[in-house]
N, C-alpha and C positions, 0 to 999 in steps of 0.2 A: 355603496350600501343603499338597499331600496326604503323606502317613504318609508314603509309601514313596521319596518325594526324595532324596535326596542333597544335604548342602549341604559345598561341595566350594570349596578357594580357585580362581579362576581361571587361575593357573599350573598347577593340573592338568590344564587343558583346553588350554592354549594356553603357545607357547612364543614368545617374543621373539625378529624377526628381527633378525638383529645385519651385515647386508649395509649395504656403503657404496657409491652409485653412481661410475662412473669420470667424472671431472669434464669430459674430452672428452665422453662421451656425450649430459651435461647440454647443457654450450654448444651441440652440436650440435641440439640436441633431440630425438637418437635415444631419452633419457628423459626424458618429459615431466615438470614437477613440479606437485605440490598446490597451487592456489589458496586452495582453503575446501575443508569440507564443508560444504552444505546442511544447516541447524538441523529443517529442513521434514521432510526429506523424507531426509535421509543420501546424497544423491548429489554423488562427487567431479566438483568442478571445476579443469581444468587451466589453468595459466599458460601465456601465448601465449610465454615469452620462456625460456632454462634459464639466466641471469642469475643468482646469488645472492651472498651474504658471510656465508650459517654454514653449519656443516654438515649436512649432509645423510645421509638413511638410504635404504636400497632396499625396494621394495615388491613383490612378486610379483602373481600370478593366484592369486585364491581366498583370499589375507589381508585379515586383518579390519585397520584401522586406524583408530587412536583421534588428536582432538586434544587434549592434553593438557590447552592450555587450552578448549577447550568442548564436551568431554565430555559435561557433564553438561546442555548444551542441547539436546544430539542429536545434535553430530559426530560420528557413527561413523558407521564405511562399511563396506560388504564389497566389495574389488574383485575383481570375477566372475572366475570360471574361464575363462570365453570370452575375456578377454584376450590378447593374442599377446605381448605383450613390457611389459617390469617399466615401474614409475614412480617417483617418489622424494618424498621429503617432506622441509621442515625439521627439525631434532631435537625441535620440537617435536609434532610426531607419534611415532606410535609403529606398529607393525605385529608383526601377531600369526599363528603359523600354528596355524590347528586341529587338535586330534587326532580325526577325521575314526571314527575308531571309538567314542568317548564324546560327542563332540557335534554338532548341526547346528548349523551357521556361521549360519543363518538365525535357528532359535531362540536365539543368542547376541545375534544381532543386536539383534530385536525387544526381547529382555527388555535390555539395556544400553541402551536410546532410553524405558525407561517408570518411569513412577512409581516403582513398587519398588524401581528399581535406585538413581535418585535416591537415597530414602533410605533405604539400603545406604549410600551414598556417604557422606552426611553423616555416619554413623556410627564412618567409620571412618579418616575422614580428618582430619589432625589440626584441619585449618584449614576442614575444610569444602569444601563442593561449590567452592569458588572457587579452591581449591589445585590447582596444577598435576598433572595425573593422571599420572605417571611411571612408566615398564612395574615397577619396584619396589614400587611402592604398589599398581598396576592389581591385577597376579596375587596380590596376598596378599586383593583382596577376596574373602568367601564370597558365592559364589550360590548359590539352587536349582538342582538339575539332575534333571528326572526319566530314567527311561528315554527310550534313541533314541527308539525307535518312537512313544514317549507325545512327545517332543519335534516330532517329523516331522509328528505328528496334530496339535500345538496350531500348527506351524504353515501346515499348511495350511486351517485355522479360520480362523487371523487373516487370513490369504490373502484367503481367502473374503470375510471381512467387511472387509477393508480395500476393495476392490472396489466392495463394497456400498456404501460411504460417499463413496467417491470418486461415483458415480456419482448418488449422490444430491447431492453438490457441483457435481457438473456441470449436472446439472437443475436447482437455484439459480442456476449462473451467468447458463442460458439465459431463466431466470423474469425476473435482473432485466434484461437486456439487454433482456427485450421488455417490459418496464415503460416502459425508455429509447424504446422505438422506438414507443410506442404516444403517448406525448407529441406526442415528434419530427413524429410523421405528421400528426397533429392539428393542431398547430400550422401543417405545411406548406400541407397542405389548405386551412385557411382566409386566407392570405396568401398562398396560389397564387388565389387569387379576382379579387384586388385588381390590376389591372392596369393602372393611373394609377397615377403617383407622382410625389412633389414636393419639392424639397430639405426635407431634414429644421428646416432653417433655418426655416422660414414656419410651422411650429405650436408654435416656441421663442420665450420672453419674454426667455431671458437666454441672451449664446451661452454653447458650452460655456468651462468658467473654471475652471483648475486649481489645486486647493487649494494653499494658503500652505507654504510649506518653513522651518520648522521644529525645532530637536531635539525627541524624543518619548522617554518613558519609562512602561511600565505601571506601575513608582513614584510617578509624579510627581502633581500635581495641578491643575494647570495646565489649558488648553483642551483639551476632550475630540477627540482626529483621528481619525475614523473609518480604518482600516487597508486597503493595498489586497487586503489576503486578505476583507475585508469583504463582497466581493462574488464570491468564488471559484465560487460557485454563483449562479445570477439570483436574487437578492434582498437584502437588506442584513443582515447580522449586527452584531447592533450589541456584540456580544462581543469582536470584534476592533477593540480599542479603548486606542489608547496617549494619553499627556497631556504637554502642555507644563508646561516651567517655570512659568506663571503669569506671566513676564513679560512674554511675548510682545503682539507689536502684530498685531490680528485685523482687516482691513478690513470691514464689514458687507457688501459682497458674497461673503463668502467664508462667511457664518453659514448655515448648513444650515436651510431650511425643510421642514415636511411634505409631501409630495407631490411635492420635490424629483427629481430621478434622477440619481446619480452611476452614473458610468460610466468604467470603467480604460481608461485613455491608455496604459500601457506595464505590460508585464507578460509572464508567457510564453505565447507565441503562442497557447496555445488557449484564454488567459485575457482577453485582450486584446477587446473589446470588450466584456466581461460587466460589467452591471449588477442594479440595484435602485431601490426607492423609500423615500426616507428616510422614518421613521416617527417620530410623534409623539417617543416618547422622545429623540431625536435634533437637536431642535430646539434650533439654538440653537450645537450643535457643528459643527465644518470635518470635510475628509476631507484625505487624502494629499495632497502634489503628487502622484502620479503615478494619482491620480482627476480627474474634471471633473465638475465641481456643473453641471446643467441645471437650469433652469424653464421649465414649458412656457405653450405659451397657454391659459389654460382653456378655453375655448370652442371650443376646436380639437382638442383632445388630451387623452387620458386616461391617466395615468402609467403604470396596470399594463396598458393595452392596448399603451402602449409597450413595454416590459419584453417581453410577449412577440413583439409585434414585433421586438424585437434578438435575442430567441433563437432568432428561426426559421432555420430550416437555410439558407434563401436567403441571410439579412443575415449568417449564420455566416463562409459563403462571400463575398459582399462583404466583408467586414469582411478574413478572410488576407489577397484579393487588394489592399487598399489597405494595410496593414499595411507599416513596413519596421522597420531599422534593421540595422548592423553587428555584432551582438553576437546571434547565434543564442538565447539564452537569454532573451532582453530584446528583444522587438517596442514597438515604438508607433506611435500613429494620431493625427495632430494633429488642430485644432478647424475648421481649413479641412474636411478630411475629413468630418469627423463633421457637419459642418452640412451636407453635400451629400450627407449618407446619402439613400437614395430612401425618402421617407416616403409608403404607402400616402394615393393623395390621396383626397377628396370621400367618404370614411368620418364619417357622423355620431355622434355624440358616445352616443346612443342604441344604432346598432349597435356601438359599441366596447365600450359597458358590456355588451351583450347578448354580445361573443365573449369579456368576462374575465370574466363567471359560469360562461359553458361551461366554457372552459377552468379557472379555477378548481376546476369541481366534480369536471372528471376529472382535475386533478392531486390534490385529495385522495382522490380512490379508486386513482392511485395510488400516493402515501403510507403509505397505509393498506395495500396490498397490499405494500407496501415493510419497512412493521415486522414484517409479519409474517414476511416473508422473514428480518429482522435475529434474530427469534426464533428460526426454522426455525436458520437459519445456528448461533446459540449453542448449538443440543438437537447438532445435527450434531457440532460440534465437539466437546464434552461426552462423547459417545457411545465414540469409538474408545479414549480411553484409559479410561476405564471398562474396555470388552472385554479391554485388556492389561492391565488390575487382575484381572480376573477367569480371564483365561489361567495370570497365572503366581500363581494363586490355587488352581490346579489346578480351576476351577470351570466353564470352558468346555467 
């Protein structure tokens, strides 16, 4: 903080609106009410409905408002001057008007959502950042406050470099989207080739067979089930893994071998055909009922050429269109189905291996292009509050 600050309690900047909205206006919804504040990002969201059972406070155009209780996450808002007519909060918001000669609403803003303010807060509150923030406790905190002007300048810097970081988040997003799309295409490509197909039944040794049901507990220690988040992504995690009592009765078609392919029978919809290939580690353990154990023919079929056979965009789209069930949240696809999936026919065993080393190889480069972005992403994040350490550091 530089020399020439002012550290000043927050009641001398702002004053407590003590307005109560008229309760007709609510039910009507001529005033809307606070949902949340955004932790993100500080933007109010209203409720669809002016419904409530406490009391309620009035909010103007141009007042800052705090949640009491998640203040110190980032619930503050400024709701803009471009507003046309008030909103309301439960009591447990709070609403503040600025004194517009000593401070910018914005630099109040900024430095009550960063580091500093945090701990400010812990310090002076009796319980901690967890303590309900009450306009009595709020305005006895001290902040810094430099000069307007010097305020006006830090924040249009932060302006600036918020901007900057957004925009570089954007250019992440679009890196990994085309990460995703560079997969996708690849994989289309070469099973857009294949234009015979044959029930998926004729290169299976065992049909599909729904794992054993069970209770399961990551306590327990009993039969290891593979889980059906196991395969949320094509491949098998063998981390998602709960265990039976130990007492249970395991039929030995239901014991998971290597080379295996489970594949989710019911799930949500756009999980709902995704599989893997059981690995060694694995041998030996069941999956969900709401997986199906496959074995294939060897001779016929090669498991991870399967694998990304089901993830091609084609079999994606087969797969919705055969999919049902009552309950929007919870699809599935029985074994009738899935043994008449259209299995690329008269593919030797040779070209299968030669399209899972391609593919293979360009899914690790892009992996690899992936962690970097995980990197990129953590320097990003990192970066902006840093800037508001260093703003209200007086150093920016």
């Amino acid at each position: 903080m530089k020399a020439n600050w002012s550290i000043v309690p927050l009641g001398e900047i702002l004053t407590e609106r003590r307005e109560i909205p008229p309760d007709e206006a609510l039910l009507t919804g001529e005033i809307p009410i606070i949902a949340k504040i955004s932790f993100s990002d500080g933007e109010i969201e209203l409720r669809e409905d002016g419904k409530t059972r406490t009391k309620m406070i009035l909010i103007r155009p141009g007042d800052l408002v705090i949640s009491g209780i998640n203040a110190a996450k980032g619930a503050i808002a400024v709701y803009g001057e471009e507003n046309e007519t008030p909103i309301a909060a439960t009591i447990h918001y709070s609403a503040y008007i600025p004194n517009k000669n000593r401070v910018d609403i914005h630099y109040l803003w900024w430095f009550l959502r960063s580091k500093p303010f945090r701990s400010i807060l812990e310090q002076y509150l009796p319980g901690g950042i967890k303590t309900e923030l009450r306009a009595k406790r709020f305005l006895s905190v001290p902040v810094p406050l430099p000069p307007l002007v010097k305020q006006k300048s830090i924040v249009s810097r932060i302006t600036n470099f918020f901007c900057r970081v957004e925009e570089a988040r954007n250019l992440q997003s679009k890196a990994t989207l085309l990460q995703r799309t560079v997969m996708e295409s690849a994989i289309q490509d070469i099973f857009n080739r294949f234009k015979e197909t044959c029930p998926f039944e004729q290169v299976t040794s065992l049909k599909p067979r729904s794992g054993p049901s069970f209770p399961t507990s990551p306590d327990w220690d009993g039969t290891p089930v593979l889980m059906p988040s196991s395969v949320t992504g094509f491949g098998v995690d063998i981390s998602k893994v709960e265990y039976g009592l130990g007492t249970e009765t395991v039929s030995p078609l239901d014991r998971l071998e290597p080379e295996d392919i489970i594949i989710a029978r019911g799930n949500k919809r756009d999980q709902v055909g995704n599989a893997g290939v059981v690995p060694e580690e694995a041998s030996g353990w069941v999956c969900a009922n709401l997986l199906m154990r496959i074995r294939l023919k060897q001779d016929l079929a090669n498991p991870y050429f399967c694998i990304y056979w089901l993830r091609s965009p084609q079999m994606r789209t087969h797969i919705y269109n055969e999919m049902s069930g009552t309950n929007p949240n919870i699809q599935k696809i029985n074994q009738r189905k899935i043994q008449q999936f259209p299995f690329p026919a008269g593919v030797s065993l040779k070209e299968q291996h030669r399209i899972v080393e391609y593919l293979d190889a360009l899914q690790s480069k892009v992996d690899s292009l992936g962690r970097l972005q995980a990197q990129s992403k953590l320097k990003i994040d990192a970066l902006f509050p840093s800037i508001l350490d260093r703003a209200f550091a007086g150093k920016l």
